[in-house]
Phi, psi and omega in degrees: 000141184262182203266028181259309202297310175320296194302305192324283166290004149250032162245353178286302207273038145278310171298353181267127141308260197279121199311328174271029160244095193272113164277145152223136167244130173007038250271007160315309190297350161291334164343296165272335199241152176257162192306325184291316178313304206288296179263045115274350164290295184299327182292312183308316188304305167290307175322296216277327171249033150303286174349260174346300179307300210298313226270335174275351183274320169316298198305309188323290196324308194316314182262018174313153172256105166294153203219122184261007181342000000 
């Protein structure tokens, strides 16, 4: 596997929510896109869902249980 086909299948299971539902994207589309394309893609993707995490663990938090002793 090459380093398109590679970069390709970590932006599928950067795109998958749920682990039983399997994205594939087109691998036509290595075509059009270069290795830079791809791990700009990919960087964005980690970014967004860092993002994503910090803002649900902040919301998680409103229902911690505090233990006042």
């Amino acid at each position: 596997m090459d380093i398109k086909e590679e970069l390709l299948k970590e932006i599928e299971a950067l795109l998958t929510y749920k682990p039983e539902e399997k994205l594939e994207i087109n691998p036509n589309y290595l075509n059009y896109l270069e290795v830079e394309d791809l791990k700009s893609i990919k960087s964005g993707l980690i970014q967004k869902i860092g993002k994503l995490n910090a803002e649900d663990i902040a919301w998680l938090e409103q229902f911690k249980k505090y233990d006042y002793e």
